[in-house]
N, C-alpha and C positions, 0 to 999 in steps of 0.2 A: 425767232426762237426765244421762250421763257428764259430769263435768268433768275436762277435760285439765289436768292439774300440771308447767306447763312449770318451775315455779323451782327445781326441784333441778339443770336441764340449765344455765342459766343460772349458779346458783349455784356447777356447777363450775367453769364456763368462768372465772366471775371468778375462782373461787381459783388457777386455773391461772393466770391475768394475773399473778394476784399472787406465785405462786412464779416464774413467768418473770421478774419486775421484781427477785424479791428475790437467784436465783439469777446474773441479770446482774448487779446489786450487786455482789455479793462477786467477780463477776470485774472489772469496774470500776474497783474501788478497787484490786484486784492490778494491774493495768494504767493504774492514776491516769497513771503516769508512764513513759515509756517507758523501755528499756534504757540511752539512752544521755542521759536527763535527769537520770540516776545518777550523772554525767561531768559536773563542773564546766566550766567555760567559763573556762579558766585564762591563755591565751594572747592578752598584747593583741601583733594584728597590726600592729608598727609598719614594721618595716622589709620584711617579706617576706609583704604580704598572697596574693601567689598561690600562698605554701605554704599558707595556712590555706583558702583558695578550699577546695579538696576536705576537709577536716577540719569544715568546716560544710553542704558538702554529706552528707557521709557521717550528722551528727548530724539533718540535715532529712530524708535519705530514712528512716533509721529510726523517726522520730518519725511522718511520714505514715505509715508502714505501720502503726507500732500506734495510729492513728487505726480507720485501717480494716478490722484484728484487731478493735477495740473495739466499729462500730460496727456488724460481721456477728454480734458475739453477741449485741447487743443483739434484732437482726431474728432470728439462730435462735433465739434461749430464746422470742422471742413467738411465732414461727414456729410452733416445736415444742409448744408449750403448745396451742393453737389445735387443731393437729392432734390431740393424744391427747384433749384432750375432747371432738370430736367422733365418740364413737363411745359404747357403749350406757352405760347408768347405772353396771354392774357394773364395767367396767374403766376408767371416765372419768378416775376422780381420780387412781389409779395411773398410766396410758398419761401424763396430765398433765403428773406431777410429773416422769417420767422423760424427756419429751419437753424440760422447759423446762431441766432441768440437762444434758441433752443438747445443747442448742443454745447453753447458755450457756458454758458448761465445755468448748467444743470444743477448749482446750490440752490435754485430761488423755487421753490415750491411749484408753483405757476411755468418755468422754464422746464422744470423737471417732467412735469405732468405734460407738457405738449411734446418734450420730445418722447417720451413712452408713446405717446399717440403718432406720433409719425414715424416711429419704428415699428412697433408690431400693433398688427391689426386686429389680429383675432384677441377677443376679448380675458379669456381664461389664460392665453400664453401672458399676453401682458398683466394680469393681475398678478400672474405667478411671479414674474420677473421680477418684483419689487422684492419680496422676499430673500433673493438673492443679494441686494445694494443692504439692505436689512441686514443679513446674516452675515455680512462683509463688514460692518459697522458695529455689526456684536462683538464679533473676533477682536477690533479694535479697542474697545470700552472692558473686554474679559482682558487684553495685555493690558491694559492700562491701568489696573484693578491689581495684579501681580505683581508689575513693579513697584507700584507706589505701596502697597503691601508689604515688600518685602524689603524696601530698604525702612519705612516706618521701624517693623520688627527689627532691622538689623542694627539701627539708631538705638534704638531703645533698649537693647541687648547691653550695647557698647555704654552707654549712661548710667544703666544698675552698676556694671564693671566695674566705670570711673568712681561714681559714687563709694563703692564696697575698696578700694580702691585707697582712697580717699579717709574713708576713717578707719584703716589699716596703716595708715601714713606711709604708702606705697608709691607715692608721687608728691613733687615738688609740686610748689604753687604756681608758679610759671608753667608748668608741663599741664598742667592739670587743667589753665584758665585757655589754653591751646588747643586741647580736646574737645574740652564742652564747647567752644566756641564753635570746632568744627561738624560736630554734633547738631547744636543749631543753624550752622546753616547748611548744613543738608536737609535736614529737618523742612524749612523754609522752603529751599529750591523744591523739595519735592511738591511740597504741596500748592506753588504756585505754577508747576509743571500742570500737576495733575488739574489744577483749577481753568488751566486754557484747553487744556485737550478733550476735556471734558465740554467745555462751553461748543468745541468743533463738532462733537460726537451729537450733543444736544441738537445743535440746529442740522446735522443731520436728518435724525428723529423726527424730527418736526417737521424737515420737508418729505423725507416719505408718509408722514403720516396726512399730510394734507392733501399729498398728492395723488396717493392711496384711497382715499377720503372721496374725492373728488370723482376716482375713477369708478368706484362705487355707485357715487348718484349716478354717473352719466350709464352703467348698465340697470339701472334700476335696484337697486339693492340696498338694505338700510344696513348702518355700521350696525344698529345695537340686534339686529338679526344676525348679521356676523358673528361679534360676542357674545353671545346665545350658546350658536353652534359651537362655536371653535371651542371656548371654554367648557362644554360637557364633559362629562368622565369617559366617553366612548363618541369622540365626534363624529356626527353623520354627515358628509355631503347632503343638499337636497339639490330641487332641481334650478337654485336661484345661488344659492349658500354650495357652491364648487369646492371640489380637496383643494384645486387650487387658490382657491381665496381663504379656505382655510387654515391652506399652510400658511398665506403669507400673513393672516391673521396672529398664529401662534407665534411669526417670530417677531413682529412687533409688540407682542403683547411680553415677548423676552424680553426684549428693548427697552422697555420702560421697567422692568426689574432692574435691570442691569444699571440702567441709569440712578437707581435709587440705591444699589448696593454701591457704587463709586461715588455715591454721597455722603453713605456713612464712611467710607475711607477717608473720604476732605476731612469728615468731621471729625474722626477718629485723628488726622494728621494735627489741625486746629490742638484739641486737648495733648494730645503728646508737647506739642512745643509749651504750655501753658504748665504741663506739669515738670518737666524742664527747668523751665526758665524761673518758677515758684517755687522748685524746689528746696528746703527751709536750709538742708542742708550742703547746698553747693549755691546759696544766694550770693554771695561774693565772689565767686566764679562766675557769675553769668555777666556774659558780654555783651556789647552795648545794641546788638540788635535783640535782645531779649528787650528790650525797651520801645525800641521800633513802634 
């Protein structure tokens, strides 16, 4: 009588657990901490806590997101592990390993791009889906653009005040060098918030853009035919140029506005603190990180 040797089928599926467990690891521990747990918590809010209100909202939305960056690699590196050993003895342990770094490694361009390809097949659903990780990254980059917005305005609010303030001899010198002080560094914390979460958003961008890219040659399709189409005043599908590559056209083509409006926010943050810290009439108020 045959006996059936199921424990090599077995045997891969476990070492594929274990490459998915060891390849999430190393993304893991890259993502221990998010962008903006890189950003001290500098600013005790005494006198102007609903400047700081949005500068800790800004630092909690990006910390849940790279919760939930962390906890989808976890589910694709198992995910994708799972998937590549079930199929014959010969290509088990390779489909494996490639599945589990694929699922785990979904920031790296390259990682990104294979796991879309061993998730969906058909060509138009997958091109669509980027659009999706896309407009999920928008959402991110538009709150981040809000906060950092709005405690700027709410800084700058608070500083005419002190200033107006000030040559109403409305405040002592002590009280006064305590403000501005706190003033600037929120001023600071925000915009070195805004400086990492942005750099996360960016290299985002850049991996669906390549990935995206990529997906394109392999159906035959040129990007700048893409942006043709997508950008027209009335865009047409044809029969190469899909709605769904159009869509996801348009919302990368958001993505990189988006990215250049949260630039001029930095930049806008940058000259706030400069006119602050130079201001002719509260120079002797300004504290020692206006010097920094």
């Amino acid at each position: 009588m045959q006996t059936f040797n199921k424990a090599p089928a077995f045997s891969s599926i476990r070492t594929a657990l274990l490459s998915a467990v060891a390849c999430t690891s190393v993304l893991l521990v890259g993502c221990a901490g998010s962008p903006s747990s890189q950003v001290a918590s500098t600013t005790k809010a005494e006198f102007f806590p609903q400047c700081y209100e949005p500068v800790t909202q800004l630092r909690s939305s990006d910390d849940a997101m790279s919760r939930s960056v962390a906890i989808g690699a976890v589910t694709g590196g198992l995910m994708g592990a799972l998937g590549g050993a079930l199929v014959d003895d010969e290509k088990r342990g390779r489909n494996a390993a490639i599945g589990a770094a694929g699922g785990a490694l979904a920031g790296g361009a390259l990682a990104y791009y294979n796991q879309r390809q061993q998730q969906i097949s058909d060509d138009n659903a997958r091109l669509a889906s980027y659009a999706t990780d896309i407009n999920t990254n928008n959402q991110n980059i538009d709150r981040n653009i809000r906060y950092a917005t709005a405690a700027q305005g709410c800084y700058q609010q608070a500083f005419t005040q002190l200033r107006a303030d000030r040559k109403a001899n409305k405040i002592s010198d002590a009280d006064g060098r305590k403000r501005l002080a706190e003033i600037v560094s929120g001023l600071n914390e925000t915009n070195a918030l805004l400086a990492k979460v942005d750099g996360r958003t960016g290299e985002n961008v850049n991996t669906y853009t390549q990935a995206y890219e990529k997906d394109l040659q392999t159906v035959g399709v040129e990007r700048k035919e893409v942006t043709k189409v997508a950008t027209a005043k009335q865009p047409k599908p044809t029969a190469k140029v899909t709605k769904e590559v159009i869509t996801t056209e348009q919302s990368l083509q958001q993505a990189q506005a988006k990215q250049k409006e949260s630039q001029q926010v930095a930049t806008r943050g940058r000259t706030l603190i400069s006119d602050v810290c130079n201001n002719p009439d509260m120079g002797d108020w300004a504290p020692a990180s206006c010097k920094a």
